[in-house]
C-alpha positions as CSV (number, residue, x, y, z in Angstrom):
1,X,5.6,29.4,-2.2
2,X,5.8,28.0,-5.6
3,X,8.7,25.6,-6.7
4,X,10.0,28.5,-8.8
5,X,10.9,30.4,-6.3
6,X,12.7,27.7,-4.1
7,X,14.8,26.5,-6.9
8,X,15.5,30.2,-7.0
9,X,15.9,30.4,-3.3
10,X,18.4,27.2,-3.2
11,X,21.1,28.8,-5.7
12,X,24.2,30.1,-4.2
13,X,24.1,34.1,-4.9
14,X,28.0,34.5,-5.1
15,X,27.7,32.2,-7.7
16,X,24.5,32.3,-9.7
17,X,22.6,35.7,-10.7
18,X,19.3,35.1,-9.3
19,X,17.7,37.9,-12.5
20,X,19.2,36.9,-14.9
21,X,16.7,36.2,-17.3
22,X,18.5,32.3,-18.5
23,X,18.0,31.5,-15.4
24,X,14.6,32.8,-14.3
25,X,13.5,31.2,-17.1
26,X,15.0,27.6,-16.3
27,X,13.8,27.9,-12.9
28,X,10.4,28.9,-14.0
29,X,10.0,25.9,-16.2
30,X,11.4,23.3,-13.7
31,X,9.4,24.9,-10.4
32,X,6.3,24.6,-13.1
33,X,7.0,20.9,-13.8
34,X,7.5,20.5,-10.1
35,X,4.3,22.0,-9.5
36,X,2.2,20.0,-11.3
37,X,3.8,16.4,-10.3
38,X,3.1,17.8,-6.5
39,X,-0.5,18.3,-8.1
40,X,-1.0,15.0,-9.6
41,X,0.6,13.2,-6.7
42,X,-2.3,14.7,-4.5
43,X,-4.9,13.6,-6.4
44,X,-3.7,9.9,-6.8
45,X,-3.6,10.3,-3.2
46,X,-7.3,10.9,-2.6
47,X,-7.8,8.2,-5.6
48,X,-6.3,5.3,-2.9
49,X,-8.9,5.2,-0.6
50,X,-12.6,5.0,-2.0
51,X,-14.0,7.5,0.6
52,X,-11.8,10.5,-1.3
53,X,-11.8,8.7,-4.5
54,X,-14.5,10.9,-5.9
55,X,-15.1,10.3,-10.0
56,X,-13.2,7.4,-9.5
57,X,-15.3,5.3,-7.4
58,X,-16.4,4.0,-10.6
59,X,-13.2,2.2,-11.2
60,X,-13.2,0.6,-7.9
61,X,-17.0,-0.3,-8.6
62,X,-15.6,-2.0,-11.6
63,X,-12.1,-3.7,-10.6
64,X,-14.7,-5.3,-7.3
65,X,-17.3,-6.2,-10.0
66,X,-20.1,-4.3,-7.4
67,X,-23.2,-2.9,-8.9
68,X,-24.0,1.0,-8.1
69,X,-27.6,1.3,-9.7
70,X,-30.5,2.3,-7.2
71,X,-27.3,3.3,-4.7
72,X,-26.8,6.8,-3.3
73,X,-22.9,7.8,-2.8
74,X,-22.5,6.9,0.5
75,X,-24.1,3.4,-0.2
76,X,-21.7,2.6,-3.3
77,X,-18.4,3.7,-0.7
78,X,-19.8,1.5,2.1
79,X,-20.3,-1.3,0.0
80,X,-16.8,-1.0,-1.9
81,X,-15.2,-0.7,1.6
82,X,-17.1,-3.8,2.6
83,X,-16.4,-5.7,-0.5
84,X,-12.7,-5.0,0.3
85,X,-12.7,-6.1,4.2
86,X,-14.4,-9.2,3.0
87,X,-10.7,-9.9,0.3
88,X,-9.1,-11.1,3.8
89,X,-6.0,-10.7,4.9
90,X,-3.7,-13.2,6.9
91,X,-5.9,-14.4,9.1
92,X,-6.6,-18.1,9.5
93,X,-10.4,-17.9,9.0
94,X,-9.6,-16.1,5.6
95,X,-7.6,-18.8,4.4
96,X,-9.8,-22.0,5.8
97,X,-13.1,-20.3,4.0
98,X,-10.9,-19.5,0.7
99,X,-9.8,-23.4,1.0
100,X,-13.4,-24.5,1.3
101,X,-15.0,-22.5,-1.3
102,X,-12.8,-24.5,-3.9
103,X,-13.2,-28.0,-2.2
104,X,-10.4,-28.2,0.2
105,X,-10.9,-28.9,4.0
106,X,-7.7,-27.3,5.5
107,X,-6.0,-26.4,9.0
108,X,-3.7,-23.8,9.6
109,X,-1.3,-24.7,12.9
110,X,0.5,-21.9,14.0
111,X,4.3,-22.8,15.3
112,X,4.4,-21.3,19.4
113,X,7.1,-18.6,19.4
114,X,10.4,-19.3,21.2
115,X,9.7,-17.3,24.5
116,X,12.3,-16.3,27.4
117,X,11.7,-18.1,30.7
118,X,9.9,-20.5,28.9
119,X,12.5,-22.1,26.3
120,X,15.7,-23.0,26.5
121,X,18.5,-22.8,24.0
122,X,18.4,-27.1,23.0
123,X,14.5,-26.6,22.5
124,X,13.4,-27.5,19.3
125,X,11.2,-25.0,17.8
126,X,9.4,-27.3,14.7
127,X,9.4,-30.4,13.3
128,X,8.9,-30.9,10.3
129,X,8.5,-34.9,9.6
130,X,10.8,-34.8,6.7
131,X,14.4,-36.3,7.5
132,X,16.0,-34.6,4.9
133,X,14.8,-30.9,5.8
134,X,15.1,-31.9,9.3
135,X,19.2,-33.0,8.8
136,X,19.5,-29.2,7.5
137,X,18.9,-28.1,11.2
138,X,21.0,-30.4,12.9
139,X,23.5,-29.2,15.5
C-alpha cells in the first residue's frame, strides 16, 4: 500500500468524497512526497553502518583517512570497522592512551557506588579536597 491510498483511507467518508478528483489529486501528490521521504530515509539507513553503506564506503574511507588501494570490499569494511572500534569509547584505557599519546601521564579513579547493605545514609560518598565545593554539600 502506497501513501496515496492511506491518506485516502484516513479521510472520514461522511465528510470527504474519496473520487473527487481535487482530492485524489491532493492525496496523490502528498502520498508521492511521502513515498519518497520513506525511500530516502531507507537508504540513509543502510548509509550508517559501513557493512550496508555500499557506494558510500568511500566517504567513510575518507572522513577515517584509511587507504582502499590493493583492498578487496570485504577488506576496506573490516578495516573501516576496525578503525572505528579503535576511536574508543568511555573506557578508562581509552582515555589513559589518548592522555599519553599527547604527553600526559593520567589516572582515572572511579568513585564506588552507594550500595544498600553496604552504606548508610551519613556516608560520604566523595571528597573532593576543595573546601569550598565541599561546604556546597554540607548537611
Amino acid at each position: 500500500m502506497n501513501y496515496s491510498q492511506l491518506l485516502l483511507g484516513l479521510l472520514p467518508p461522511v465528510s470527504y468524497n474519496r473520487s473527487e478528483k481535487a482530492i485524489r489529486n491532493a492525496a496523490v501528490i502528498d502520498g508521492n512526497c511521502l513515498d519518497n521521504i520513506l525511500n530516502s530515509s531507507h537508504r540513509k539507513l543502510g548509509v550508517i553502518a559501513p557493512r550496508t553503506s555500499g557506494n558510500y564506503l568511500v566517504r567513510w574511507e575518507k572522513l577515517l583517512n584509511l587507504d582502499s588501494s590493493g583492498k578487496n570490499g570485504q577488506q576496506r569494511i573490516q578495516s573501516v570497522i576496525t578503525k572505528i572500534n579503535e576511536i574508543g569509547g568511555l573506557s578508562i584505557p581509552y582515555f589513559t592512551q589518548l592522555a599519553a599519546s599527547i604527553g600526559y601521564d593520567i589516572t582515572i579513579t572511579e568513585p564506588q557506588p552507594f550500595r544498600a547493605g553496604m552504606s548508610v545514609a551519613s556516608d560520604r560518598l566523595t571528597a573532593y579536597g576543595d573546601a569550598i565545593i565541599e561546604s556546597i554539600f554540607l548537611i
